[in-house]
PDB file with SEQRES, HELIX, SHEET and CRYST1 records, atoms N, CA, C and O in Angstrom:
SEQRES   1 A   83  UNK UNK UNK UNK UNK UNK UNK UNK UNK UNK UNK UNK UNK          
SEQRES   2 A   83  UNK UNK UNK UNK UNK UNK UNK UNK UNK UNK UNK UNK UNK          
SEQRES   3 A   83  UNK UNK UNK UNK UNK UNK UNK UNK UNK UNK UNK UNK UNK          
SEQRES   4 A   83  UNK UNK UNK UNK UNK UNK UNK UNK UNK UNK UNK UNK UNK          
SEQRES   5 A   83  UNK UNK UNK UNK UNK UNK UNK UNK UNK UNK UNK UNK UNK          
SEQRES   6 A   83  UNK UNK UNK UNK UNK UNK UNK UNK UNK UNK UNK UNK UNK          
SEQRES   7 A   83  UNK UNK UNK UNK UNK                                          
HELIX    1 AA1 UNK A   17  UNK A   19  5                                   3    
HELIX    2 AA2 UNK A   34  UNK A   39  1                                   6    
HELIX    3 AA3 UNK A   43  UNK A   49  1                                   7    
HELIX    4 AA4 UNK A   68  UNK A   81  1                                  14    
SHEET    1 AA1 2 UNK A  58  UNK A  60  0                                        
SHEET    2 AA1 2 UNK A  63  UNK A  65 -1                                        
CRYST1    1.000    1.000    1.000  90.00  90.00  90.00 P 1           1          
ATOM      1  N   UNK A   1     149.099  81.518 124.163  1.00  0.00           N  
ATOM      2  CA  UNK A   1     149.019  82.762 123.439  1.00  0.00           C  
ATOM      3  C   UNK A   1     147.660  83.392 123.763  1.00  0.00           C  
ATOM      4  O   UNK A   1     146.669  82.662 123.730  1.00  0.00           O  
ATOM      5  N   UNK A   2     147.544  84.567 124.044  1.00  0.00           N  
ATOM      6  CA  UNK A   2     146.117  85.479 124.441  1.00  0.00           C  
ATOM      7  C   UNK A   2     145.494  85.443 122.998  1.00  0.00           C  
ATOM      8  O   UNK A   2     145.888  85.430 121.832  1.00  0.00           O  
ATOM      9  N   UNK A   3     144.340  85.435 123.682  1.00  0.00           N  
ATOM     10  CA  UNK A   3     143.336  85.583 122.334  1.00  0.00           C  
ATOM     11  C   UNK A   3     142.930  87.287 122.395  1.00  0.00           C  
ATOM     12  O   UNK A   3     142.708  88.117 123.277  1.00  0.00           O  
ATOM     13  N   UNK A   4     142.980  87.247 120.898  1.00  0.00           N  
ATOM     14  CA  UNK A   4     142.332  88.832 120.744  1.00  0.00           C  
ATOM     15  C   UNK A   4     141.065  88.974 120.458  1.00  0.00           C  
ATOM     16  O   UNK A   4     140.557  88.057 119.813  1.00  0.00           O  
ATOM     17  N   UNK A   5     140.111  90.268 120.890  1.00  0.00           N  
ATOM     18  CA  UNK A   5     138.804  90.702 120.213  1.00  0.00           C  
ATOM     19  C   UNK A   5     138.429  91.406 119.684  1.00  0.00           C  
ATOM     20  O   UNK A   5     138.660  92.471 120.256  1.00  0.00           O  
ATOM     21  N   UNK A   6     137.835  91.565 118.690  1.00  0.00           N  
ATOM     22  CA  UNK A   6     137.233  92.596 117.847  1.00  0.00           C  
ATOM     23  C   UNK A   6     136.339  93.519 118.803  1.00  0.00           C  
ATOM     24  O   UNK A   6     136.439  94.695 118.452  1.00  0.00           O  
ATOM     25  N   UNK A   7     135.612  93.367 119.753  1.00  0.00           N  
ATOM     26  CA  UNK A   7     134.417  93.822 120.538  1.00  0.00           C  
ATOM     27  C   UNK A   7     133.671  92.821 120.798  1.00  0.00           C  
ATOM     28  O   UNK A   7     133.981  91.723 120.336  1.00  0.00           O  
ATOM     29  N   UNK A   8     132.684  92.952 121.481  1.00  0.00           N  
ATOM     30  CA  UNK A   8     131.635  92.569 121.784  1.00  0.00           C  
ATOM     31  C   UNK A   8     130.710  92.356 120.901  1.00  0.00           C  
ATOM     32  O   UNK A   8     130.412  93.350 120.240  1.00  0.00           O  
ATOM     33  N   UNK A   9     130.068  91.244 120.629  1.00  0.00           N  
ATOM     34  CA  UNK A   9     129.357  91.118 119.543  1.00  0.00           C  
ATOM     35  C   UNK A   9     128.083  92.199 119.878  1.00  0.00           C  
ATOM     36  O   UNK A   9     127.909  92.908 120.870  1.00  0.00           O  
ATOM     37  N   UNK A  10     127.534  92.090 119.053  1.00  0.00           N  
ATOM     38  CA  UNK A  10     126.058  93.401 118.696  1.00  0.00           C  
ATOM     39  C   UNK A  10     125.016  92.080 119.970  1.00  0.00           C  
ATOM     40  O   UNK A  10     124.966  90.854 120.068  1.00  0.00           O  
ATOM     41  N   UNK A  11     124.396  93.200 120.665  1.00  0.00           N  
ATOM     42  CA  UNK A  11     122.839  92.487 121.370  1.00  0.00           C  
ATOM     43  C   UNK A  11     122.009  92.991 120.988  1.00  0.00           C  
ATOM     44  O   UNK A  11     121.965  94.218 120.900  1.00  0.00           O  
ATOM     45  N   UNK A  12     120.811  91.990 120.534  1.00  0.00           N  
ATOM     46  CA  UNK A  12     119.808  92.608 120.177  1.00  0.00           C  
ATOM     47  C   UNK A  12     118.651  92.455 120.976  1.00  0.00           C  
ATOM     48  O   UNK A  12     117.988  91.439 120.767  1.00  0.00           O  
ATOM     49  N   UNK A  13     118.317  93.137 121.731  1.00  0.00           N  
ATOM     50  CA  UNK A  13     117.308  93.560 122.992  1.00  0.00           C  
ATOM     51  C   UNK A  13     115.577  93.921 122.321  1.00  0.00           C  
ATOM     52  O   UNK A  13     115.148  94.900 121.712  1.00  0.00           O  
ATOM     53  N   UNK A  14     115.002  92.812 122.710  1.00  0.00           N  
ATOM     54  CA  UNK A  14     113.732  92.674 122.105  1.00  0.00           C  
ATOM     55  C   UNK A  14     113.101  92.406 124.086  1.00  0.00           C  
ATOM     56  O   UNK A  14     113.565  91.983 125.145  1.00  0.00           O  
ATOM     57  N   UNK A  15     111.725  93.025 123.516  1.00  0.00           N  
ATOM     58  CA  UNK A  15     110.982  93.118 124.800  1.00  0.00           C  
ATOM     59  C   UNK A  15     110.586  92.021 125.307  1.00  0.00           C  
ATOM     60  O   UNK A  15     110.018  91.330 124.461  1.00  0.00           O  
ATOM     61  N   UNK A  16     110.661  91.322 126.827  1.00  0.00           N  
ATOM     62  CA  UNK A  16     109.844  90.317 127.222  1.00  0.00           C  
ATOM     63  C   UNK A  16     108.428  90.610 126.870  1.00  0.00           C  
ATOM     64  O   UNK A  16     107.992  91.412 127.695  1.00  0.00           O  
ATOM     65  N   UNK A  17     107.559  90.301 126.012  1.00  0.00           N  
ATOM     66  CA  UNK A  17     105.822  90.415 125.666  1.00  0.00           C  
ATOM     67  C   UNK A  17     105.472  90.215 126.485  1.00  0.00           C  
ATOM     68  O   UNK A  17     104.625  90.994 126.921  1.00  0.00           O  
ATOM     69  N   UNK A  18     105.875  88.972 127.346  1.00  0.00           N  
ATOM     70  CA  UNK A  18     105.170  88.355 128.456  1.00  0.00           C  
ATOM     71  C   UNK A  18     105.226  89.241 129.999  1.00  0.00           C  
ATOM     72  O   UNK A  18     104.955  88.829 131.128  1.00  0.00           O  
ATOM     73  N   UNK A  19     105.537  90.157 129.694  1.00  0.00           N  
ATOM     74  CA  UNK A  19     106.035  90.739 131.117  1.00  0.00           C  
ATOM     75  C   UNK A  19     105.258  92.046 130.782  1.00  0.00           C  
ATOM     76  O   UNK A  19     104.992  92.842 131.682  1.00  0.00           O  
ATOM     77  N   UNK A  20     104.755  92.356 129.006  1.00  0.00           N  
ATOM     78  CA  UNK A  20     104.238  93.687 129.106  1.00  0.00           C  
ATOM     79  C   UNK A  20     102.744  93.543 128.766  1.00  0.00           C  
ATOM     80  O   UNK A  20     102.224  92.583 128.197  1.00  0.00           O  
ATOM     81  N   UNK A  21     102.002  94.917 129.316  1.00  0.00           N  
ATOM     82  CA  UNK A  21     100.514  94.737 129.477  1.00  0.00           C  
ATOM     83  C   UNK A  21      99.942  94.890 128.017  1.00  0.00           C  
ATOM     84  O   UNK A  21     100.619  95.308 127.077  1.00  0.00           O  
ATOM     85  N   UNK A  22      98.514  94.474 127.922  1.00  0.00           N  
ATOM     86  CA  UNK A  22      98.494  94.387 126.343  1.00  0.00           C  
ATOM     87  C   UNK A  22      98.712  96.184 125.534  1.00  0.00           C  
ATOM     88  O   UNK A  22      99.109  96.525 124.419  1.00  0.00           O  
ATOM     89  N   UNK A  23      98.417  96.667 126.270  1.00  0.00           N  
ATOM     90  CA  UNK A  23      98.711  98.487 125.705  1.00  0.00           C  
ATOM     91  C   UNK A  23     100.155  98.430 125.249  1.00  0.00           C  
ATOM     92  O   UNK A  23     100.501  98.623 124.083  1.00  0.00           O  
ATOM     93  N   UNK A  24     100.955  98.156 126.236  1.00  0.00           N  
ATOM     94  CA  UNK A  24     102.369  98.205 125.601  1.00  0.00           C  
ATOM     95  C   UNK A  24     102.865  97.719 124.542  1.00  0.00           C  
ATOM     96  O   UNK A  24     103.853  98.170 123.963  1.00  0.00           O  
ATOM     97  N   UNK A  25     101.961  96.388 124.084  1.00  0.00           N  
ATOM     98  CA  UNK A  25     102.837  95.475 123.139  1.00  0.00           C  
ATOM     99  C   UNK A  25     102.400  95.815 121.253  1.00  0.00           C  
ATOM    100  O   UNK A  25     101.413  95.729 120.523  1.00  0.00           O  
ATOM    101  N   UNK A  26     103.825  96.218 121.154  1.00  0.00           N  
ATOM    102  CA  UNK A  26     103.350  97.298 119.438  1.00  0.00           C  
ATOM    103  C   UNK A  26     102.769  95.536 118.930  1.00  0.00           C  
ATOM    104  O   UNK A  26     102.939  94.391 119.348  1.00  0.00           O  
ATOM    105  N   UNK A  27     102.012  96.223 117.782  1.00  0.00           N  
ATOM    106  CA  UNK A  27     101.590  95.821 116.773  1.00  0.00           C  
ATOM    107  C   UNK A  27     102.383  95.080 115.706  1.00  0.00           C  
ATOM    108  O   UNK A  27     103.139  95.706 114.963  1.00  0.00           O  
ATOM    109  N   UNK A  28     102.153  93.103 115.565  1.00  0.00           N  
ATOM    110  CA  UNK A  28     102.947  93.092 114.716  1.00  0.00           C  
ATOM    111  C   UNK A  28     102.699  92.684 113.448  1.00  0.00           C  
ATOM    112  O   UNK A  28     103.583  92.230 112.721  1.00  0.00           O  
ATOM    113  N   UNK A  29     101.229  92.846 113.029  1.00  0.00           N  
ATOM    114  CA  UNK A  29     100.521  93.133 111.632  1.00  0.00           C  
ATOM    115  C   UNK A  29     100.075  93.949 112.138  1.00  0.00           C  
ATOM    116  O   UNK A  29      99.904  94.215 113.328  1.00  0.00           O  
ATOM    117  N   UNK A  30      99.725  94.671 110.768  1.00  0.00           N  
ATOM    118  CA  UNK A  30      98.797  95.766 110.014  1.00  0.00           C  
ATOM    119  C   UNK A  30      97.658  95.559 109.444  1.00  0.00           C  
ATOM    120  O   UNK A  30      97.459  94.392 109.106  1.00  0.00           O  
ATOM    121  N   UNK A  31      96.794  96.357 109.212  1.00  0.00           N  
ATOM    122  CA  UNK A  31      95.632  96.207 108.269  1.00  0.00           C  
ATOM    123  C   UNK A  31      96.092  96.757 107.152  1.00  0.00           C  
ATOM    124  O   UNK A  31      97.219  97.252 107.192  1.00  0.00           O  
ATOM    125  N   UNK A  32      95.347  96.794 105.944  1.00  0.00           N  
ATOM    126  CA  UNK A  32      95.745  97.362 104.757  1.00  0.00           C  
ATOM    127  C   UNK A  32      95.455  98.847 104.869  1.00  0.00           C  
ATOM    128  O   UNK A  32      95.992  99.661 104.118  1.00  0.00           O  
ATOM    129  N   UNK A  33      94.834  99.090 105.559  1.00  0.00           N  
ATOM    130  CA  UNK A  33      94.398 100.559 106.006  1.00  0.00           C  
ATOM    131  C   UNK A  33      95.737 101.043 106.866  1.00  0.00           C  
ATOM    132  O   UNK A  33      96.536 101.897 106.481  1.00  0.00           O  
ATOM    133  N   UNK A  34      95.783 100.526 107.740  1.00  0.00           N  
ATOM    134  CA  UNK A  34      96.721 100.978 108.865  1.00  0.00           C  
ATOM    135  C   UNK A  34      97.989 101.204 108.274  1.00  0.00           C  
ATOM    136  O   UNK A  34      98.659 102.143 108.704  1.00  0.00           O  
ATOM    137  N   UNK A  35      98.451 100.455 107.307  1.00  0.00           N  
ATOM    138  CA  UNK A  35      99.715 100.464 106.138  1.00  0.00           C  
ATOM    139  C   UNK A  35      99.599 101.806 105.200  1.00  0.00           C  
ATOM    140  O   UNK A  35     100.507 102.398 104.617  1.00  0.00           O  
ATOM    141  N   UNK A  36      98.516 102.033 105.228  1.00  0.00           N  
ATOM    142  CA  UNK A  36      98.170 103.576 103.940  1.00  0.00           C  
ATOM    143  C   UNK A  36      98.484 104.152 104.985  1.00  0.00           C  
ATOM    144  O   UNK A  36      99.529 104.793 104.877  1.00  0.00           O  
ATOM    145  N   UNK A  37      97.852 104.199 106.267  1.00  0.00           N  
ATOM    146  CA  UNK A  37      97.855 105.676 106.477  1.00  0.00           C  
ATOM    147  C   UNK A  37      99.402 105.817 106.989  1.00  0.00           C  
ATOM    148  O   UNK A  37      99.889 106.948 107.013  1.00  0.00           O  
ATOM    149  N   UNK A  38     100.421 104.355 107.523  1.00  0.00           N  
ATOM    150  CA  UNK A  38     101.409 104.858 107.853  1.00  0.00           C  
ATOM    151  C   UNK A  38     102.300 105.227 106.724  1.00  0.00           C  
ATOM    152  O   UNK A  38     103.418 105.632 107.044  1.00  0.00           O  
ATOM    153  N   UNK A  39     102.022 105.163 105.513  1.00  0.00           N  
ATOM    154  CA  UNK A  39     102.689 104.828 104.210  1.00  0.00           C  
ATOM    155  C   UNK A  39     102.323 106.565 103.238  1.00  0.00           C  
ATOM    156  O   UNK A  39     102.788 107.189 102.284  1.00  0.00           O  
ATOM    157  N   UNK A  40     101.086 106.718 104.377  1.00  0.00           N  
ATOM    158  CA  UNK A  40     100.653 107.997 103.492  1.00  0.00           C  
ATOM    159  C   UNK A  40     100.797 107.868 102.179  1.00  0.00           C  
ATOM    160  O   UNK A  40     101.610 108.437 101.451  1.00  0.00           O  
ATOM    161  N   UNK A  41      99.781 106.916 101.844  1.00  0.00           N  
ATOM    162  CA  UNK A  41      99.243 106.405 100.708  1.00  0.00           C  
ATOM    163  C   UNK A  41      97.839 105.822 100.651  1.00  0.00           C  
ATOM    164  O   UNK A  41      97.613 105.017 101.555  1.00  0.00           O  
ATOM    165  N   UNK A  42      97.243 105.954 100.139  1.00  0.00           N  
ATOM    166  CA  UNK A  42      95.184 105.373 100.165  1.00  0.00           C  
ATOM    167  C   UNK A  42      95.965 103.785  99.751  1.00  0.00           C  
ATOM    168  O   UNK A  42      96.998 103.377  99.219  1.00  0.00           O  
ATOM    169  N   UNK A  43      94.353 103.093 100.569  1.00  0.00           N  
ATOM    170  CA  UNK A  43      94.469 102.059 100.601  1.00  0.00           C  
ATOM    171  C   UNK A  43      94.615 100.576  99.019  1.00  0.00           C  
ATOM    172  O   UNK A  43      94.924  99.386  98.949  1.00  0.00           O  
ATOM    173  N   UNK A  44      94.218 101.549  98.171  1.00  0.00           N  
ATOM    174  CA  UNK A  44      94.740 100.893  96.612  1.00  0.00           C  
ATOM    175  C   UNK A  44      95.791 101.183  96.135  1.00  0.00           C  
ATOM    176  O   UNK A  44      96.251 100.988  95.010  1.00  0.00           O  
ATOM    177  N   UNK A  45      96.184 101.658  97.003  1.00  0.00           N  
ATOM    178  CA  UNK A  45      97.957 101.993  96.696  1.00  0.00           C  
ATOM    179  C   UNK A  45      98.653 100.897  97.120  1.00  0.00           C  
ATOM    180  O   UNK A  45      99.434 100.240  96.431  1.00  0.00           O  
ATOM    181  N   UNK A  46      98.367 100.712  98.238  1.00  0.00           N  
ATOM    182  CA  UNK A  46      98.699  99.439  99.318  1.00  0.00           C  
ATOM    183  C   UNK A  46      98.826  98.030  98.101  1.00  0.00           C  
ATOM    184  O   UNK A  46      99.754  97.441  97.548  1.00  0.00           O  
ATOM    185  N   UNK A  47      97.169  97.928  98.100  1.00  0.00           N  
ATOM    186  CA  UNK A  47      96.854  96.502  97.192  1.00  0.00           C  
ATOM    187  C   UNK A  47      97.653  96.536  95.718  1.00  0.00           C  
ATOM    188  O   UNK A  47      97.567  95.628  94.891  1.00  0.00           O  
ATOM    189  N   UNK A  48      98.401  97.688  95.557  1.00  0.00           N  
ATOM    190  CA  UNK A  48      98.811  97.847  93.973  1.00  0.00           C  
ATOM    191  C   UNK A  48     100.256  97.203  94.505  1.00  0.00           C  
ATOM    192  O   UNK A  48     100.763  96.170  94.067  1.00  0.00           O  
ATOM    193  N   UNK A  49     100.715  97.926  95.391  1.00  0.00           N  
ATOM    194  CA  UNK A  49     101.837  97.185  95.868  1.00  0.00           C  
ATOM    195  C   UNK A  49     102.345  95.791  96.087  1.00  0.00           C  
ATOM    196  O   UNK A  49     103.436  95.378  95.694  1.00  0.00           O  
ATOM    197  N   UNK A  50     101.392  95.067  96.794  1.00  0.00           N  
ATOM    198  CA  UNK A  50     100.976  93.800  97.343  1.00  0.00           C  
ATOM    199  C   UNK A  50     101.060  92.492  96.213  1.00  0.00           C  
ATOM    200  O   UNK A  50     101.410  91.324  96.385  1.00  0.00           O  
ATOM    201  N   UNK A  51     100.453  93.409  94.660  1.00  0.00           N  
ATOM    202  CA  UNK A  51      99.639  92.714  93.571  1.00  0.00           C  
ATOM    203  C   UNK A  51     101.464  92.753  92.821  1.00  0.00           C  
ATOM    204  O   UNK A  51     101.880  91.887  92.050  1.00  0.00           O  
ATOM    205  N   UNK A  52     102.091  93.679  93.188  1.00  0.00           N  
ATOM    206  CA  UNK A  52     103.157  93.586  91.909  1.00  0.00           C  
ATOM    207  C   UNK A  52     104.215  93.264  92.897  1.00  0.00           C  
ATOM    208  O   UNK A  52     105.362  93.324  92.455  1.00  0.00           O  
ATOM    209  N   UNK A  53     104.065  92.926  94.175  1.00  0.00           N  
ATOM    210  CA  UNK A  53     105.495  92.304  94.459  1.00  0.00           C  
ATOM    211  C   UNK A  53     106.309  93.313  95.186  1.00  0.00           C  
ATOM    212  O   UNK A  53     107.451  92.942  95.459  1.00  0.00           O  
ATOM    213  N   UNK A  54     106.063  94.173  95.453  1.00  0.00           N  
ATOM    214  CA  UNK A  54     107.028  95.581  96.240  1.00  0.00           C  
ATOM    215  C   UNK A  54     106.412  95.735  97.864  1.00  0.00           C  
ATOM    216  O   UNK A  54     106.815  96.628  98.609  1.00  0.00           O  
ATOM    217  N   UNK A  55     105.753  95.089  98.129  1.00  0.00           N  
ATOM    218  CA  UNK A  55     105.020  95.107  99.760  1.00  0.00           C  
ATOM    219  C   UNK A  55     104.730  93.575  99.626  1.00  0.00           C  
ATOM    220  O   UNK A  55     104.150  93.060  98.671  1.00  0.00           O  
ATOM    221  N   UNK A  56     105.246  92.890 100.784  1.00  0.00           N  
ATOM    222  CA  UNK A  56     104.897  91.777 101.280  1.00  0.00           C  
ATOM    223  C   UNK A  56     103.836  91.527 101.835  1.00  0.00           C  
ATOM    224  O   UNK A  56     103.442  92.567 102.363  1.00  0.00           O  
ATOM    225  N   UNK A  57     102.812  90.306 102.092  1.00  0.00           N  
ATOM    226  CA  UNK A  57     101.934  90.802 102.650  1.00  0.00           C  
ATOM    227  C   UNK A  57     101.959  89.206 103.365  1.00  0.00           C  
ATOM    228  O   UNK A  57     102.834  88.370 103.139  1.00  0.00           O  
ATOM    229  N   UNK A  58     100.734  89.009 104.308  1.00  0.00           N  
ATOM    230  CA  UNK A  58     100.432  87.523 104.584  1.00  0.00           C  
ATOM    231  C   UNK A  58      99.009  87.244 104.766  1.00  0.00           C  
ATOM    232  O   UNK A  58      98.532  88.153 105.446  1.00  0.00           O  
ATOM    233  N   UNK A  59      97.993  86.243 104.399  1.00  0.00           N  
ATOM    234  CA  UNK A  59      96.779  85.923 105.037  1.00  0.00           C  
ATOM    235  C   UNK A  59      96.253  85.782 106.033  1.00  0.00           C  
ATOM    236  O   UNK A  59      96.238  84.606 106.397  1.00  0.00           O  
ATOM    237  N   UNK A  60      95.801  86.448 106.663  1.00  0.00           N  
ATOM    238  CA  UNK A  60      95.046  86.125 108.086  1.00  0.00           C  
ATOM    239  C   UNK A  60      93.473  85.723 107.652  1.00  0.00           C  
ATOM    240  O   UNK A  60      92.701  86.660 107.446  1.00  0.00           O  
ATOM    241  N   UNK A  61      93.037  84.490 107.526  1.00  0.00           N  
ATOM    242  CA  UNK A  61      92.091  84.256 107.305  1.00  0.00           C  
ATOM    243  C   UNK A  61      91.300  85.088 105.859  1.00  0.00           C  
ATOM    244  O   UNK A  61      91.897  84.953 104.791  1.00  0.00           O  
ATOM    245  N   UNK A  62      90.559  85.558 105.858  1.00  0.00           N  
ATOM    246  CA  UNK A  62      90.240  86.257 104.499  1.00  0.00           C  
ATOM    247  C   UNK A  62      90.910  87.406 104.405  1.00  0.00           C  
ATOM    248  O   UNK A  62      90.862  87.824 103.248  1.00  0.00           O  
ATOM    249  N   UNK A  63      91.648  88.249 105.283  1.00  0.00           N  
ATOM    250  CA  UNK A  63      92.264  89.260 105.539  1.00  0.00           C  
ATOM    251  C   UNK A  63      93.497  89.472 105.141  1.00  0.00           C  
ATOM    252  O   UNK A  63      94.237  88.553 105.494  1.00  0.00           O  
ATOM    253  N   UNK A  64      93.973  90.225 104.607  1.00  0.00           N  
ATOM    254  CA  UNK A  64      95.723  90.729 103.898  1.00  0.00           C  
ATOM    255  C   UNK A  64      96.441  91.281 105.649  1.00  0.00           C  
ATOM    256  O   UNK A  64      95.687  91.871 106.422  1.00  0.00           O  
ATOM    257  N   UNK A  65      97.331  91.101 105.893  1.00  0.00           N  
ATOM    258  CA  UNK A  65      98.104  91.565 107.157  1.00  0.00           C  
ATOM    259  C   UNK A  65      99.290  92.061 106.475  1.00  0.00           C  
ATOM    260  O   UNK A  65      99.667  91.410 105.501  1.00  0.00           O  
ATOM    261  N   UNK A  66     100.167  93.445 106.926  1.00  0.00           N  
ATOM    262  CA  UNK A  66     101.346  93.505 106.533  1.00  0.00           C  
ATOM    263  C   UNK A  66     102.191  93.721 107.351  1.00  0.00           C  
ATOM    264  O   UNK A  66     101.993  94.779 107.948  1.00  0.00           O  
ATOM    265  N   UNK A  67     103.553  92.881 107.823  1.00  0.00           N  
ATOM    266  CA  UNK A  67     104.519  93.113 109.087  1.00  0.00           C  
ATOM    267  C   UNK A  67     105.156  94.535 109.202  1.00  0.00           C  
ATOM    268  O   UNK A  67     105.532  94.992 108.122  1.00  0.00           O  
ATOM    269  N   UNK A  68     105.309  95.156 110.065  1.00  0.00           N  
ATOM    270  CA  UNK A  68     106.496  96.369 110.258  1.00  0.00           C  
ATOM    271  C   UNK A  68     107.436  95.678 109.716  1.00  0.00           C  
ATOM    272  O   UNK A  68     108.029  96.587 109.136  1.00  0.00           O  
ATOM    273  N   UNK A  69     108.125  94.552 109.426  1.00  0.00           N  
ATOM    274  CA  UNK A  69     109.048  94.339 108.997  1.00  0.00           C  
ATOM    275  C   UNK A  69     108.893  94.504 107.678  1.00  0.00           C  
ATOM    276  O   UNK A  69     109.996  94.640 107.149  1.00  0.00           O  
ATOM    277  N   UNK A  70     107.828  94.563 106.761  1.00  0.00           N  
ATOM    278  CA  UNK A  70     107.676  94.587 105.813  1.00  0.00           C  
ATOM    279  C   UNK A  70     107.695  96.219 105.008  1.00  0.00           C  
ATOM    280  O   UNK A  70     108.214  96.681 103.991  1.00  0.00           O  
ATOM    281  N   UNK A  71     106.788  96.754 106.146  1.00  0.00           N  
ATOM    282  CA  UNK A  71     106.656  97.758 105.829  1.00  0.00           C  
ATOM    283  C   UNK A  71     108.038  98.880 105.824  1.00  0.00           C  
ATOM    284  O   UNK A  71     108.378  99.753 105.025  1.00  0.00           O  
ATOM    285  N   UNK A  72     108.572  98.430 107.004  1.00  0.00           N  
ATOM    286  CA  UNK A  72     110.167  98.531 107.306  1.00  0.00           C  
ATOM    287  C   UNK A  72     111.284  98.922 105.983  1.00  0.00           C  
ATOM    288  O   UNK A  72     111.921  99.870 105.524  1.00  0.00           O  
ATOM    289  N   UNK A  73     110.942  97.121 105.699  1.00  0.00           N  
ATOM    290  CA  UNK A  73     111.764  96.665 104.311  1.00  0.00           C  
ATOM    291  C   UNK A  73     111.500  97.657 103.126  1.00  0.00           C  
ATOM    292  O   UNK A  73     112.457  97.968 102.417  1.00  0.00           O  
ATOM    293  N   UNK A  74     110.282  98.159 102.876  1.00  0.00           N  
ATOM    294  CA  UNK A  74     109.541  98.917 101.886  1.00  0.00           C  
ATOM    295  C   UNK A  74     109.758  99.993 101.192  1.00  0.00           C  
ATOM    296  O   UNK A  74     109.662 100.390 100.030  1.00  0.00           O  
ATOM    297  N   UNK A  75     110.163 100.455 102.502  1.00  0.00           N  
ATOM    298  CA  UNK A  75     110.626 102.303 103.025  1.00  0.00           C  
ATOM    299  C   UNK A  75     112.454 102.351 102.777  1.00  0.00           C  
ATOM    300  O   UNK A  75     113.113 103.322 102.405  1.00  0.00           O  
ATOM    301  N   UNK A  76     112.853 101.232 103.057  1.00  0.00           N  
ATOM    302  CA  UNK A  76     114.110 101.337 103.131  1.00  0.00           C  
ATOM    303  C   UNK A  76     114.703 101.116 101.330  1.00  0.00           C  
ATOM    304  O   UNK A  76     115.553 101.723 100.678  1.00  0.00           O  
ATOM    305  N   UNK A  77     113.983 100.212 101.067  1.00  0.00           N  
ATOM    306  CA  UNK A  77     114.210  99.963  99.332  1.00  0.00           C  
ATOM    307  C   UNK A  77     113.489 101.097  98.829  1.00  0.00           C  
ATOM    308  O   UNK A  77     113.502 100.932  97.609  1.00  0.00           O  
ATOM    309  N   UNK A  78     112.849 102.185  99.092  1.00  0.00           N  
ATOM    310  CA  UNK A  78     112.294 103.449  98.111  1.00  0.00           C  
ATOM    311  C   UNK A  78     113.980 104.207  98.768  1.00  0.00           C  
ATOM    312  O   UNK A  78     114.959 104.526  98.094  1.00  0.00           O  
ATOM    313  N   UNK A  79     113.823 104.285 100.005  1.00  0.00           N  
ATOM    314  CA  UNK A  79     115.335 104.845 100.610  1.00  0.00           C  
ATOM    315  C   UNK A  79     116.777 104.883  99.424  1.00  0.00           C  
ATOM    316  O   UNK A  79     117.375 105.856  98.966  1.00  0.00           O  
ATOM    317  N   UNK A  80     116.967 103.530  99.219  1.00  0.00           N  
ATOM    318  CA  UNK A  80     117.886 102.902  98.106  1.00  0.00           C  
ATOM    319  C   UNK A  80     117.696 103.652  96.602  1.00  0.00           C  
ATOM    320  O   UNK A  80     118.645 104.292  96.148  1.00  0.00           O  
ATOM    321  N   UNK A  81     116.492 103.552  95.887  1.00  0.00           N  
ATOM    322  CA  UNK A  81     116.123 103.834  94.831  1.00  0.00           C  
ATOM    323  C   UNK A  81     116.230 105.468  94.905  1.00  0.00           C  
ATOM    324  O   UNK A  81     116.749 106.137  94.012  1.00  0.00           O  
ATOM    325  N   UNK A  82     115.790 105.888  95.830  1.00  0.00           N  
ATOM    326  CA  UNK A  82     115.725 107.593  95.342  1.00  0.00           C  
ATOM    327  C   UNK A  82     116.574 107.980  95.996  1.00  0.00           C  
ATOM    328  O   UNK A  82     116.226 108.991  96.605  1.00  0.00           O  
ATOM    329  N   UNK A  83     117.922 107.565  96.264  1.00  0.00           N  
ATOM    330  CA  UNK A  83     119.486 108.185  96.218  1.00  0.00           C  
ATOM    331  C   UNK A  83     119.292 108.974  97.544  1.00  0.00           C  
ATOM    332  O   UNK A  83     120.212 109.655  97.998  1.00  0.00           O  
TER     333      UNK A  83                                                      
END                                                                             
């Protein structure tokens, strides 16, 4: 009996790093600064976020870092909330 397919599953095409020069390769923390200004928000906006749980963040040594994925995630849940 033939088998049937739905399609082709989804590819998800992420860059060889290793093949690109350091200019090319985005950024994959943030500073807490770099998060305001993409957030177009001052930077205690950021830490207010961070402090109550609505922005993820991680330690880099004494330093707060925040992922595009995070920031990503962030934008998309205000997305959700304000209809």
């Amino acid at each position: 009996m033939p088998q049937t397919t739905t399609g082709p599953e989804p590819v998800t095409v992420r860059p060889n790093v290793w093949l690109l020069s350091s200019d090319e390769i985005p950024p994959l923390l943030f500073t807490c600064e770099q998060a305001a200004r993409f957030l177009n928000v001052g930077r205690h906006r950021i830490f207010d976020l961070i402090r109550v749980g609505e922005l993820r963040s991680v330690k880099v040594g004494n330093s707060r870092r925040i992922s595009a994925r995070a920031l990503a995630d962030y934008v998309a849940a205000l997305e959700v909330t304000s209809g």
